[in-house]
Backbone bond lengths (Angstrom), bond angles and torsions (degrees), N, CA, C in turn:
res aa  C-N    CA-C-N  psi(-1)  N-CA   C-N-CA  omega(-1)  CA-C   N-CA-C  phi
1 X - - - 1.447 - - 1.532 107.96 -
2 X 1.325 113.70 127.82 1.701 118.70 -168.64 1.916 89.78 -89.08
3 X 0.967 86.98 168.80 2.051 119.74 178.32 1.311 94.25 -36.75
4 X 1.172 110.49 -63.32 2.099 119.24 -162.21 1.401 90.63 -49.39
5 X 1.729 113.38 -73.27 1.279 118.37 -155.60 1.601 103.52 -56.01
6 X 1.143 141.32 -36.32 1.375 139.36 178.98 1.701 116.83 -64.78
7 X 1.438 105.23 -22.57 1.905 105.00 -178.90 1.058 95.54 -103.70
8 X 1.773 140.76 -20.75 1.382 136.18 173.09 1.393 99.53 -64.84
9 X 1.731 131.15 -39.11 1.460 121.57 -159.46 1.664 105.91 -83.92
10 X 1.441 97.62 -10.29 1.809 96.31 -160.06 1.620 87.79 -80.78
11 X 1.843 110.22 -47.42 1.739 104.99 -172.70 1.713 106.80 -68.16
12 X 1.015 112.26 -5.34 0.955 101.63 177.38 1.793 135.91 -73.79
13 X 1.337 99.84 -1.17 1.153 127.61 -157.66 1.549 94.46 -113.11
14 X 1.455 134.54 -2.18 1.244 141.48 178.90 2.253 100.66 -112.24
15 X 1.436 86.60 107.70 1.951 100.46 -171.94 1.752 97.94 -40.96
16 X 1.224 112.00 -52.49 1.412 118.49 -160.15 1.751 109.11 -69.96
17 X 1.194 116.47 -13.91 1.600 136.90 -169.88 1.418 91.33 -94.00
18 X 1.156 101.98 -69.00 1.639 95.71 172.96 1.500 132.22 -40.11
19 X 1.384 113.24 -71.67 1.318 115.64 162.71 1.484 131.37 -26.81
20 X 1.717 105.94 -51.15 2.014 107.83 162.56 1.765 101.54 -60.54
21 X 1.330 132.13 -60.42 1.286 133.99 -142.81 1.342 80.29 -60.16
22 X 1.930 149.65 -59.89 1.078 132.65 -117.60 1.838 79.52 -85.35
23 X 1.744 106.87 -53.39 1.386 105.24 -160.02 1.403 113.83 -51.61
24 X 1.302 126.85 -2.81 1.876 124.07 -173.74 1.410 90.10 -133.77
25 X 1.424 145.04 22.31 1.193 121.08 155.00 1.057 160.52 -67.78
26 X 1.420 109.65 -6.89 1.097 129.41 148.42 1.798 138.07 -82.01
27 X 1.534 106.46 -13.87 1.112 105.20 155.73 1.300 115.44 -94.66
28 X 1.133 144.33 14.36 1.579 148.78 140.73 1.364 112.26 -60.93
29 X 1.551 114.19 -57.28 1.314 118.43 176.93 1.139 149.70 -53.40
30 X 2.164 97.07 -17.63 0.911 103.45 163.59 2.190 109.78 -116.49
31 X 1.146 123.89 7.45 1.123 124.18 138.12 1.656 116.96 -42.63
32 X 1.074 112.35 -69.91 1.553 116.47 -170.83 1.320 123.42 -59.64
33 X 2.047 115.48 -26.69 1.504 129.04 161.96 1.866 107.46 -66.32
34 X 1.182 105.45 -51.50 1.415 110.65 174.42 1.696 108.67 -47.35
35 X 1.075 121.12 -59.38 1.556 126.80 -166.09 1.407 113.85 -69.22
36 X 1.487 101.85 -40.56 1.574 105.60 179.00 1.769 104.68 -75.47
37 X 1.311 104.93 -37.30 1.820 100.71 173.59 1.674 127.11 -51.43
38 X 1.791 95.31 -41.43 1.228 102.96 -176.46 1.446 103.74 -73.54
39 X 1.444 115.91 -36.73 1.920 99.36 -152.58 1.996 87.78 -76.20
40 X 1.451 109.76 -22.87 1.707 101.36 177.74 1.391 121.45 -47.07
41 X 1.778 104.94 -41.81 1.315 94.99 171.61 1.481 123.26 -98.21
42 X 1.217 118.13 21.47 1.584 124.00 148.16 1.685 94.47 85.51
43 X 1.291 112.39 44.15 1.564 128.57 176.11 1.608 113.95 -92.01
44 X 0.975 118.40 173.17 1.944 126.33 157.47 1.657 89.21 -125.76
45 X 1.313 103.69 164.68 1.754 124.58 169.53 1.550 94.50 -57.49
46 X 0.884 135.13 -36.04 2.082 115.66 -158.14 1.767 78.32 -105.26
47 X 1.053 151.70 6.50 1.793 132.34 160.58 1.209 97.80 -66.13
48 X 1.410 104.47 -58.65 2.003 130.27 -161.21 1.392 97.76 -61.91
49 X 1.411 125.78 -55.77 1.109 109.88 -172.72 1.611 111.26 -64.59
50 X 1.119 119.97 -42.72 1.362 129.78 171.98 1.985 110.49 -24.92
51 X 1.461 103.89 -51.93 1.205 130.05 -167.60 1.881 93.67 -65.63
52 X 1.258 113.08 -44.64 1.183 108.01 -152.47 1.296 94.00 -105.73
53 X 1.430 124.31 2.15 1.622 117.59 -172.67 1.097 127.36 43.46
54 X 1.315 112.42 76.26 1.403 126.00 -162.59 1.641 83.66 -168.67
55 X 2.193 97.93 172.80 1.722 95.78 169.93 1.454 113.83 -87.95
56 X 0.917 112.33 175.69 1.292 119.77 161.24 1.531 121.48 -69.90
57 X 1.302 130.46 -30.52 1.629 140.62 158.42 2.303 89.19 -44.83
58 X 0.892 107.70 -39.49 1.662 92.73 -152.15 2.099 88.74 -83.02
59 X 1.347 106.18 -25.11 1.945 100.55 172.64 1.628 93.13 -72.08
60 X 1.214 142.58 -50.42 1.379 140.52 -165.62 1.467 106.39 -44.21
61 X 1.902 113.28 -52.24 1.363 110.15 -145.61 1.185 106.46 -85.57
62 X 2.104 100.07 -20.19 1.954 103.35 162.53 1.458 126.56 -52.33
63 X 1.169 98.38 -31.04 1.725 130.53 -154.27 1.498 91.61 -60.66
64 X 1.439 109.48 -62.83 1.512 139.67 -159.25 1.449 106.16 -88.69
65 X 1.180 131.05 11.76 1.647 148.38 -166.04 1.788 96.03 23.40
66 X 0.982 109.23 54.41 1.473 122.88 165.49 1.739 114.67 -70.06
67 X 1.198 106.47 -29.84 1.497 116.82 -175.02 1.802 98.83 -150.45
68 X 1.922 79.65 171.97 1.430 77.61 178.38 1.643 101.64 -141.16
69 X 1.568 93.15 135.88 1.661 106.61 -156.61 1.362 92.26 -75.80
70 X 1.612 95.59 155.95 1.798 104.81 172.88 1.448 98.19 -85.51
71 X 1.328 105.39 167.94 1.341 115.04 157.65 1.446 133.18 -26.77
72 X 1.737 101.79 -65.15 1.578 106.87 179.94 1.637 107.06 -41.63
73 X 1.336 121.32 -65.96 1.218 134.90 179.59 1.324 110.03 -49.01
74 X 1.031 134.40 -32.48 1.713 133.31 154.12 1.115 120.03 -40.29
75 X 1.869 111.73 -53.81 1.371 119.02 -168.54 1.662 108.63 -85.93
76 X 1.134 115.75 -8.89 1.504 120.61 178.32 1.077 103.66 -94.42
77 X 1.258 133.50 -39.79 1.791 133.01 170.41 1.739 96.53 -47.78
78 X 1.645 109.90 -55.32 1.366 96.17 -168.59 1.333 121.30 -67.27
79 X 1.338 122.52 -21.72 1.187 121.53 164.59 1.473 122.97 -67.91
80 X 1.363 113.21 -39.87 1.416 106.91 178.99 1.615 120.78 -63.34
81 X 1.043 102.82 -28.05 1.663 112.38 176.16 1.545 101.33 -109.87
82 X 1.252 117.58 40.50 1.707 118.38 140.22 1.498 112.94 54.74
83 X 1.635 106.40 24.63 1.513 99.21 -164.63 2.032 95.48 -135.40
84 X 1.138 113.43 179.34 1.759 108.33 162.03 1.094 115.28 -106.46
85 X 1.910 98.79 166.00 1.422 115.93 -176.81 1.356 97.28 -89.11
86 X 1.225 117.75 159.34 1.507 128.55 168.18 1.418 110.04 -152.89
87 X 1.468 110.33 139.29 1.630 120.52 169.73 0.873 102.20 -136.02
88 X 1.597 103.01 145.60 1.893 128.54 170.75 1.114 124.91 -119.56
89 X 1.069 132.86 133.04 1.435 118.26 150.12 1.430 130.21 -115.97
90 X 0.791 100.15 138.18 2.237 119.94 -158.14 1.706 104.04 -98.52
């Protein structure tokens, strides 16, 4: 279990921590696919955005699950970083 997963399990143990983490978990989830995609292909936020023509403030606020991207912008992220979109539901 890495660092994250060990301070995610400790807040996790706080009701009120929980309750925010579940309601934004999915825009975390996909912050953290975004970030780990980009640094894979050896990018910064203003390349990517470059790629996607957009600013770099709008990769940040994904970055930071500040917002939550539509689809289109899903499928253009996946294109810009040469990789696919995928959705699940669990």
């Amino acid at each position: 279990m890495d660092d994250f997963e060990k301070h995610k399990k400790e807040l996790m143990k706080n009701p009120a921590f929980r309750k925010e983490y579940e309601a934004t978990r999915v825009e975390f989830e996909i912050a953290r696919a975004v970030i780990r995609a980009r640094l894979e292909k050896g990018l910064t936020q203003k390349q990517l955005a470059a790629k996607l023509h957009t600013r770099q403030s709008v990769i940040s606020r994904v970055e930071r699950a500040n917002t939550t991207p539509s689809l289109s912008f899903l499928k253009r992220l996946a294109t810009a970083l040469n990789t696919t979109l995928q959705v699940q539901f669990k």
